[in-house]
C-alpha positions in Angstrom: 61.5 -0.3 -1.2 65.1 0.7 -1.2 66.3 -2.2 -2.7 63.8 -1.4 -5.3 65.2 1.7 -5.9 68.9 0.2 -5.7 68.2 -2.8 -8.3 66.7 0.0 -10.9 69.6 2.5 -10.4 71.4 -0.2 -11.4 69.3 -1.5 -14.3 69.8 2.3 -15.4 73.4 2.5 -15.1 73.6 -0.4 -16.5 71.5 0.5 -19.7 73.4 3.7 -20.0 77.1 1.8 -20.1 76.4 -1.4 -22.5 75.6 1.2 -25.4 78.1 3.3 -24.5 81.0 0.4 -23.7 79.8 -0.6 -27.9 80.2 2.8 -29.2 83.8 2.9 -27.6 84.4 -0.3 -28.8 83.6 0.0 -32.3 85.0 3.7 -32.5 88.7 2.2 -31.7 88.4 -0.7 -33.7 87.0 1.8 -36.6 90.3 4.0 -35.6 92.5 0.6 -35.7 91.5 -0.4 -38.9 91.5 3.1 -40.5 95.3 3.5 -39.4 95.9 -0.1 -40.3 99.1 -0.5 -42.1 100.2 -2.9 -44.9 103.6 -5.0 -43.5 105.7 -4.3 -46.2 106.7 -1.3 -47.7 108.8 -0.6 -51.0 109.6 3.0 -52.3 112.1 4.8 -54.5 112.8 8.1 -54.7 112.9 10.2 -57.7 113.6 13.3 -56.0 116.2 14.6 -53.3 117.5 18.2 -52.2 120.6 17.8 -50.0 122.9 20.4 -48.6 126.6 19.6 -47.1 128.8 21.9 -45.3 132.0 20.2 -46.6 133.0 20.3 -50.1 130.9 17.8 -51.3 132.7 15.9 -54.3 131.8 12.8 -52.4 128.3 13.8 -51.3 125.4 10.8 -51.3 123.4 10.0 -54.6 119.8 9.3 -53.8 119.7 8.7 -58.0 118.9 5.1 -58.2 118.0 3.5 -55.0 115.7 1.3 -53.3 114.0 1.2 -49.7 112.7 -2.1 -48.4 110.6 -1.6 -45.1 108.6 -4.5 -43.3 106.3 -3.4 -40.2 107.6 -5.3 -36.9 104.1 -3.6 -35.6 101.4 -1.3 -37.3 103.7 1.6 -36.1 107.7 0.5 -35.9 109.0 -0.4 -39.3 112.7 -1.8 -39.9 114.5 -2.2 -43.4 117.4 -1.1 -46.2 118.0 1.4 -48.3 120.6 0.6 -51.3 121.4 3.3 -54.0 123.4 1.5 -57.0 125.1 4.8 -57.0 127.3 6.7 -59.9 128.3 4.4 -62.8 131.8 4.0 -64.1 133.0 6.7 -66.7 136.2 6.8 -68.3 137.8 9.5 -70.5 140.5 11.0 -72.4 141.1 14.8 -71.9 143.3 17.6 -72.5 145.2 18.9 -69.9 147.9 21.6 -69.3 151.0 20.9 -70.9 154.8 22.0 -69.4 156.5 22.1 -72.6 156.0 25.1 -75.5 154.4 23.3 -78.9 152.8 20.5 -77.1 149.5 19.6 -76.6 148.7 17.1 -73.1 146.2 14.4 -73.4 145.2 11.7 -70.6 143.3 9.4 -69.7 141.3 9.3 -67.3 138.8 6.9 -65.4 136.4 6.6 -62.2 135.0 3.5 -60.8 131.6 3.2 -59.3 130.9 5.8 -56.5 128.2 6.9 -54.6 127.1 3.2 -53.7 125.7 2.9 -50.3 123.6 0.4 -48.2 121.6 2.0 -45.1 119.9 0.4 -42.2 116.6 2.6 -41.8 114.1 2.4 -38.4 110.8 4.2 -38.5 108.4 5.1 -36.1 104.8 6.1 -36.8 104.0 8.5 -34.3 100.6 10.5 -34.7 98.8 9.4 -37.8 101.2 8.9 -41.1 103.8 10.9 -39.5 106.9 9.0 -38.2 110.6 9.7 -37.2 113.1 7.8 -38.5 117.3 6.8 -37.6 119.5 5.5 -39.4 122.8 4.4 -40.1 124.7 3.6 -43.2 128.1 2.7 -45.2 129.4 4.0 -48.5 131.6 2.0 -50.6 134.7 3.3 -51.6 135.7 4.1 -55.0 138.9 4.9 -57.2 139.8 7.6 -59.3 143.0 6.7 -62.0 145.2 9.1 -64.1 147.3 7.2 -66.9 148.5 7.0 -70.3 149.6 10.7 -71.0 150.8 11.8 -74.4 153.0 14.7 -75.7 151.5 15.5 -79.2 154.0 18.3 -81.3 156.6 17.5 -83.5 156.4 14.3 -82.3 153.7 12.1 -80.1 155.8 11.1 -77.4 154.4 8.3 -74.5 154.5 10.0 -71.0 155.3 7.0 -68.1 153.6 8.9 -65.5 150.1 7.4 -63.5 148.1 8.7 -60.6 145.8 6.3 -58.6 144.2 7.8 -55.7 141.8 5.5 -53.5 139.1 6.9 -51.5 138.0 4.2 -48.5 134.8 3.5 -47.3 132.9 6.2 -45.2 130.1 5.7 -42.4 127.1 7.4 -41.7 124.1 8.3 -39.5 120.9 10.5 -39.8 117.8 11.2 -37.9 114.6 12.7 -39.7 110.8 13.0 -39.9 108.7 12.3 -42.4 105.1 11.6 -43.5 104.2 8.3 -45.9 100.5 7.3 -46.4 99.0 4.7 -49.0 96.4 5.7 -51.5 93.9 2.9 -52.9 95.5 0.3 -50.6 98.4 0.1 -52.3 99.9 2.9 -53.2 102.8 5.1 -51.4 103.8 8.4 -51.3 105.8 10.6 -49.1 108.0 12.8 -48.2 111.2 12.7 -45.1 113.5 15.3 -44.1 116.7 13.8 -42.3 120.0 15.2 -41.1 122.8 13.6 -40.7 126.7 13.4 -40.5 129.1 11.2 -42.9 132.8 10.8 -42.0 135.9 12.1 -44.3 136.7 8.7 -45.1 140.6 8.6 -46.0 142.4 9.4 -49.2 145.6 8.0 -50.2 147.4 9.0 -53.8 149.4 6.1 -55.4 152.2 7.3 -58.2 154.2 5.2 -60.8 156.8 6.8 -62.6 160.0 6.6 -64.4 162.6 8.8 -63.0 165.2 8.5 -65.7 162.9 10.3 -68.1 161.4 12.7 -66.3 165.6 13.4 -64.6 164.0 13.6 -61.4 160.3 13.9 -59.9 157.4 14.8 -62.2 155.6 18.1 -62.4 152.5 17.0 -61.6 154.0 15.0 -58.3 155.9 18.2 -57.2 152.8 20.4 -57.6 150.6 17.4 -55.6 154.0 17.9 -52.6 153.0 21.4 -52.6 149.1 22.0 -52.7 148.4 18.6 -51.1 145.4 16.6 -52.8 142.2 18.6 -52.9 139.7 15.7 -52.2 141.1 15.1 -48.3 137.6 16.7 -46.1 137.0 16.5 -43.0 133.7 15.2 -41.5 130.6 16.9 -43.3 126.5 17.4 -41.7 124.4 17.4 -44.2 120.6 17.4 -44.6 118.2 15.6 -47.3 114.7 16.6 -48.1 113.1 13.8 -50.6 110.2 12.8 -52.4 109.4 9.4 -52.8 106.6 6.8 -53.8 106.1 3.2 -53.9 103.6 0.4 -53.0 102.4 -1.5 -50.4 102.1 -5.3 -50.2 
């Protein structure tokens, strides 16, 4: 009689756990597949707030660029992020003149700035949410003074050019954000990040003639004095942006 009892507590038990064990099973392969991810991701971002404690004359462009992410997993994601950055611009200008009767102009140009490449790492860790580090490099850049002209009595040719180089700076951020596709394929989200970017370094180049200037130029003596306002120190700053994209 006992083993009766025995083989139908069992029978029970086991009639209780087989519908049960299915239920569990198909409730985490239903929660698998909703939080399925597509492997690769690819987003711009139209839109970017960003603060920086320095003075930020060299601050990142989020303009143009492009982030390429490919899932390693359905929740660790590694990729690039490149932003094409400022486009040349040259122009010719007044500027202030030393000499009574005469007007100043110059010319002068800026190559590409702004252009970086980043190496991004995400990680999706409740849902669509996900924190992210990174680490990047900016390209340097050049900014060129040249081909001054006195224009009075006479339009005289000033032999006087100012090339100052800017290196490349590095730089690191952390951040959190939340991406999720819509209709399979489609992203949208939005990351705040903070982060820290080097000063880079800064060196001025001069060509001049002293015979005609009968010494050092004004604008190189004022430069000796107030020293070249570009030099910064290392700057935090923080990014909040808005991006979209698809999924492949």
């Amino acid at each position: 009689m006992q083993k009766i009892v025995t083989f139908t507590l069992i029978q029970f038990i086991l009639i209780l756990f087989i519908p049960l064990q299915i239920f569990s099973q198909e409730s985490i392969e239903s929660k698998e597949k909703e939080l399925s991810r597509k492997k690769i991701h690819i987003y711009s971002t139209p839109y970017t707030l960003n603060r920086y404690t320095e003075y930020p004359f060299r601050k990142r462009t989020e303009d143009l660029d492009i982030n390429l992410l490919y899932g390693i997993t359905n929740n660790i994601y590694v990729g690039f992020t490149y932003n094409i950055g400022e486009q040349s611009e040259r122009k010719i200008q007044y500027v202030p003149s030393s000499y009574r009767g005469y007007e100043q102009l110059g010319e002068f140009s800026t190559s590409r700035y702004g252009e970086y490449f980043m190496l991004r790492s995400q990680y999706f860790f409740y849902k669509n949410f996900y924190g992210s580090l990174n680490a990047g490099i900016e390209k340097g850049f050049t900014k060129e003074q040249t081909k001054f002209l006195y224009i009075g009595p006479n339009i005289e040719y000033q032999p006087y050019s100012k090339i100052t180089n800017f290196s490349h700076r590095y730089f690191g951020t952390f951040g959190i954000g939340y991406r999720g596709d819509f209709f399979e394929n489609i992203l949208l989200g939005i990351e705040i990040e903070y982060g820290v970017i080097n000063s880079g370094k800064v060196r001025d180049h001069y060509t001049f003639d002293p015979v005609y200037f009968n010494g050092l130029p004004l604008k190189y003596r004022q430069d000796l004095l107030f020293g070249n306002p570009y030099k910064t120190g290392n700057s935090e700053f923080s990014v909040i942006s808005v991006y979209a994209g698809i999924a492949l």
